[in-house]
C-alpha positions in Angstrom: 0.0 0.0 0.0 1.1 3.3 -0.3 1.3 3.4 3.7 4.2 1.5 3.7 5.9 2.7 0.1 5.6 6.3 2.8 6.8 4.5 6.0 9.6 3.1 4.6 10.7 6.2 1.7 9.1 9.3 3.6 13.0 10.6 3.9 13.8 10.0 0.6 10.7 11.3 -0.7 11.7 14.4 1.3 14.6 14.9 0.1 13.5 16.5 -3.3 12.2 19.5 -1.2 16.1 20.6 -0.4 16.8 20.0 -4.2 18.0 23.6 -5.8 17.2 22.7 -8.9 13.9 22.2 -10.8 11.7 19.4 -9.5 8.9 19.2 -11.7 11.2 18.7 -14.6 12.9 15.1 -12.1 9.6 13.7 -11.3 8.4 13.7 -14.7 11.5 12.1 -15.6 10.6 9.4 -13.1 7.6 9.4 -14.5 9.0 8.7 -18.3 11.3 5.9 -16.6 8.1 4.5 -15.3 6.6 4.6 -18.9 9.8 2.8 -20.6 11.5 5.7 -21.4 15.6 5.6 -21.1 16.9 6.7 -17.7 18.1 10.0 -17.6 20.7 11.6 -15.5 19.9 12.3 -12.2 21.3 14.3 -9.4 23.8 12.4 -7.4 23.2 14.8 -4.5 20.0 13.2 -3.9 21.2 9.7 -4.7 19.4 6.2 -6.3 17.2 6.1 -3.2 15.6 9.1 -4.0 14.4 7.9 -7.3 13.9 4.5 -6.2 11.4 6.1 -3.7 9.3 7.9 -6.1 9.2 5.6 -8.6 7.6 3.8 -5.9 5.1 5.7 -4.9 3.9 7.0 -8.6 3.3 3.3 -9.3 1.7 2.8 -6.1 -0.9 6.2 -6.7 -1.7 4.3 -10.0 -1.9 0.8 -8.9 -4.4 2.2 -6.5 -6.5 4.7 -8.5 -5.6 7.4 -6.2 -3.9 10.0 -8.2 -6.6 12.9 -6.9 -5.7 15.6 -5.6 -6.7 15.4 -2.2 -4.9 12.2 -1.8 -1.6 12.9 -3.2 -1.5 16.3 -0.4 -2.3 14.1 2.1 0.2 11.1 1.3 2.8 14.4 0.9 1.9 15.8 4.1 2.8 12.6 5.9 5.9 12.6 4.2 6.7 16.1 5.8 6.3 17.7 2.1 5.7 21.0 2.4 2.5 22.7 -0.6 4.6 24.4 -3.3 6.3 20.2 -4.2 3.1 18.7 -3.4 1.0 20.5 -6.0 4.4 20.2 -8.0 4.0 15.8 -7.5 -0.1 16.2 -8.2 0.7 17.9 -11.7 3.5 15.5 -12.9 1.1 12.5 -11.7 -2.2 13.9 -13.1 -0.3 15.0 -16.8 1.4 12.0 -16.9 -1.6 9.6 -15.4 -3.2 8.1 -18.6 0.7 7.0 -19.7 1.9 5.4 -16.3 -2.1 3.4 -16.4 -1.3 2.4 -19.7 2.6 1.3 -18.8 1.0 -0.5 -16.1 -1.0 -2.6 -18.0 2.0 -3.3 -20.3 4.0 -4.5 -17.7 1.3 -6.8 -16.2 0.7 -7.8 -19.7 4.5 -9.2 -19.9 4.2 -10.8 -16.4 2.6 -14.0 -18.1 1.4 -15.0 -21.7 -0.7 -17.4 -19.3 -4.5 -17.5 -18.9 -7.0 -19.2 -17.2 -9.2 -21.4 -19.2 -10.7 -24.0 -17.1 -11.5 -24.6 -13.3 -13.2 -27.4 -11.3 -13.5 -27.9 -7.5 -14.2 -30.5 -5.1 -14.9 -30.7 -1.4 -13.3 -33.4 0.4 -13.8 -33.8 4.2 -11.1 -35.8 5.9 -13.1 -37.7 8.9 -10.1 -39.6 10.2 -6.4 -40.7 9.9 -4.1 -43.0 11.1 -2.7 -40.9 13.8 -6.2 -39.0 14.4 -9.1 -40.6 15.0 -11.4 -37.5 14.5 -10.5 -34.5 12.2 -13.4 -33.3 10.5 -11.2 -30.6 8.4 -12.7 -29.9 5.0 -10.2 -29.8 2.2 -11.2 -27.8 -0.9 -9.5 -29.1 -4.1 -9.2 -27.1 -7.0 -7.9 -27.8 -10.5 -6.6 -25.0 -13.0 -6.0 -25.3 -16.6 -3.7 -22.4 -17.9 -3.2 -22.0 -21.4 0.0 -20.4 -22.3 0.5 -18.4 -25.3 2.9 -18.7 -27.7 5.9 -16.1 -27.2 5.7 -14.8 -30.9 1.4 -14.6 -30.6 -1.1 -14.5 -28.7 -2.8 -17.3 -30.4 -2.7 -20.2 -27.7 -1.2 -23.0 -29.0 -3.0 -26.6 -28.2 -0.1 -28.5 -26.8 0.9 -25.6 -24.2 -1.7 -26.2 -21.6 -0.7 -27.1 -17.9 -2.5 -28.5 -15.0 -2.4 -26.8 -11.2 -3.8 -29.1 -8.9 -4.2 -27.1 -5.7 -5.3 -28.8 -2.4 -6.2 -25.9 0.4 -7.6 -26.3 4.0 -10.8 -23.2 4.8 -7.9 -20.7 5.6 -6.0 -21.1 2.8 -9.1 -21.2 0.6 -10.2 -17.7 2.2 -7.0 -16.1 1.0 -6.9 -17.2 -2.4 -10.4 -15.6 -2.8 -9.3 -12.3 -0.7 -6.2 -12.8 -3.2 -8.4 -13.2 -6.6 -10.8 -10.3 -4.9 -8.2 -7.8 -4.7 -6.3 -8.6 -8.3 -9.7 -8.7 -9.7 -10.1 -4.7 -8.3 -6.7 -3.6 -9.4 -7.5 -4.8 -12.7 -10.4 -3.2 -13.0 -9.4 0.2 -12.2 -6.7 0.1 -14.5 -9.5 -0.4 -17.2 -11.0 2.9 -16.3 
């Protein structure tokens, strides 16, 4: 979450206040880098950690769909970033917000060539072993058939299809779900 890309780069995120030179014109060069641009030269007084941490937190305000005013004030005020830079972060992010959605999706696009085309599920209900005599712990087994494209098309070929036999206890099946529920979400506000 963006909580903890702040907790852990609030200082380097900072340090772009003390920079002398023009800001706007470094975060939208994070902002091309993000977007597959070539990496251009940056300051070495404020150092790789500096642009490591907002390159961080732009993808994070995309990822999360929360590139609004308000919100990118309030993640710089926690930061200890004083107006005049955050409204300077809100224009780079808002100008440059349909390119860094779009170089999102590329990049998730590249992830895998892999999609789901099948699914079944079973219940079993394990009543008793050899070293228990009473477990009662349903099981929830799940089969997944991924197709995998081809690396020169998109056309799926017939022979590239693998089986994922997954075998999950209640818990486990309650965080796959949370899991699917949350990338189902992210997805869907980068359609928007």
């Amino acid at each position: 979450s963006v909580g903890s890309v702040m907790a852990t780069g609030d200082a380097a995120l900072a340090r772009l206040s003390a920079y002398r030179g023009d800001a706007s014109e470094l975060l939208h060069l994070v902002a091309g880098e993000l977007c597959g641009l070539p990496p251009c030269e940056w300051p070495s007084e404020l150092g790789e950690p500096v642009r490591a941490a907002w390159r961080a937190y732009m993808t994070e305000c995309v990822k999360r769909g929360a590139c609004g005013k308000e919100a990118i004030e309030k993640d710089m005020a926690r930061a200890g970033i004083k107006a005049p830079l955050a409204t300077k972060v809100y224009e780079c992010i808002s100008a440059r917000q349909d390119d860094l959605r779009q170089c999102a999706l590329a990049t998730i696009g590249k992830t895998s060539k892999a999609y789901l085309e099948d699914f079944d599920w079973r219940l079993h209900v394990t009543i008793a072993s050899d070293k228990c005599s009473a477990l009662n712990q349903p099981t929830a087994m799940v089969d997944l058939c991924l197709r995998h494209a081809t690396a020169t098309s998109h056309i799926a070929d017939p022979s590239s299809v693998e089986h994922v036999q997954l075998e999950l206890s209640r818990d486990q099946l309650a965080a796959l779900v949370e899991q699917l529920d949350r990338a189902q979400a992210a997805v869907a506000e980068l359609r928007v």
